[in-house]
N, C-alpha and C positions, 0 to 999 in steps of 0.2 A: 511496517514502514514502507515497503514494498507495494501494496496496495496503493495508500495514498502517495506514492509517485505515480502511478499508475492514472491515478482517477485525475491528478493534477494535471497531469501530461494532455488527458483524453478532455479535461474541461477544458483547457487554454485554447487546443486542436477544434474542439467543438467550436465554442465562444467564436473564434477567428473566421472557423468555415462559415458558420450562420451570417456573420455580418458581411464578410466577402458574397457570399451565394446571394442575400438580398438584396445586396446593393445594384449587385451586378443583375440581376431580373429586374429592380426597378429603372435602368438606365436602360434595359430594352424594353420594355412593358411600359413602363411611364407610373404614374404612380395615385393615378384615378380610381383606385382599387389595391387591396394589401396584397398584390401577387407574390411579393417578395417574403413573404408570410406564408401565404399558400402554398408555393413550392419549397418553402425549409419545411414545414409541416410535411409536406406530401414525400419526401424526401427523408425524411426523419424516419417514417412511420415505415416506410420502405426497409431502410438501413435496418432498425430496429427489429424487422420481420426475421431479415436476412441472417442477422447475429445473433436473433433468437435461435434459428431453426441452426446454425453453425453450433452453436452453443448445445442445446438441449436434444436433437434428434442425428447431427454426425457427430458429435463430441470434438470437434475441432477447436474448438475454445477451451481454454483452460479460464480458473477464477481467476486472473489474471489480468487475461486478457479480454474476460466479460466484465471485468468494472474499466478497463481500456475506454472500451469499446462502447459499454451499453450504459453504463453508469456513467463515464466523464464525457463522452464524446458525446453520445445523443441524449443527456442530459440536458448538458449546456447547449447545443446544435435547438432541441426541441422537446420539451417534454410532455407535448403534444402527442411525441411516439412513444416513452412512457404510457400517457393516456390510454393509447391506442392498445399496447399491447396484454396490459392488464385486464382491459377488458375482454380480449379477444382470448385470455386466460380463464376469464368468468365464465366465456360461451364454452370454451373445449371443456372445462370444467362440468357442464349444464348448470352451469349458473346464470340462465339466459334471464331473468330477472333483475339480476343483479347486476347485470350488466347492461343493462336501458337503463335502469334506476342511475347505474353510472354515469351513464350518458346523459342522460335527463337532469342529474344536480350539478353535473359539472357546466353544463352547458345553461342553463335555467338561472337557477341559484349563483353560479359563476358571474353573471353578466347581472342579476342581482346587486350582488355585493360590489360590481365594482361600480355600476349606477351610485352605489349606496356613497363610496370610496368618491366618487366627485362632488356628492352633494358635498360632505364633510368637509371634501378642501375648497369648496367654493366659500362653506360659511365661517370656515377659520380666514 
């Protein structure tokens, strides 16, 4: 039960900061471009590093505080750094294959399906 207080806490947190952080870039940037997107992503993927390497290489994080942190927070924030860090998991791993392939379906195939996802609701 402890966990999911934890991951609610870190989605609600997330969720909140994403919408505040892009609104607030696109009220200085303007909105002729997803900057507001680009820097929660860029941002996210940051965070995610940071809480990785806290986590896994100083041990400063407890399981705890890595579903906190990296499962509620930069979840809900962006799972764009999810994205990021798995694959960046597949490369330290030499799973340097598998990690373009990552890149490549998610990105390719992604943008596929959701092309696909307008047709459908244009013709319902």
């Amino acid at each position: 039960m402890i966990k999911w207080s934890f991951l609610i806490i870190g989605g609600i947190v997330g969720t909140v900061a994403r919408y505040t952080l892009a609104g607030f870039v696109y009220q200085v940037l303007g909105s002729d471009f997803p900057y507001g997107t680009l820097v929660v992503n860029l941002v996210g993927c940051f965070l995610i590093g940071l809480f990785s390497t806290l986590a896994e290489v100083k041990f400063l994080l407890d399981s705890n505080m890595r579903v906190l942190l990296m499962i509620g927070f930069c979840g809900a924030f962006t799972t764009f750094s999810t994205f990021m860090l798995e694959t960046g998991n597949l490369i330290r791993d030499g799973e340097t294959m598998r990690a373009f392939a990552n890149v490549l379906l998610s990105l390719v195939v992604g943008f596929l399906v959701f092309r696909i996802g307008i047709f459908l609701g244009e013709v319902l």
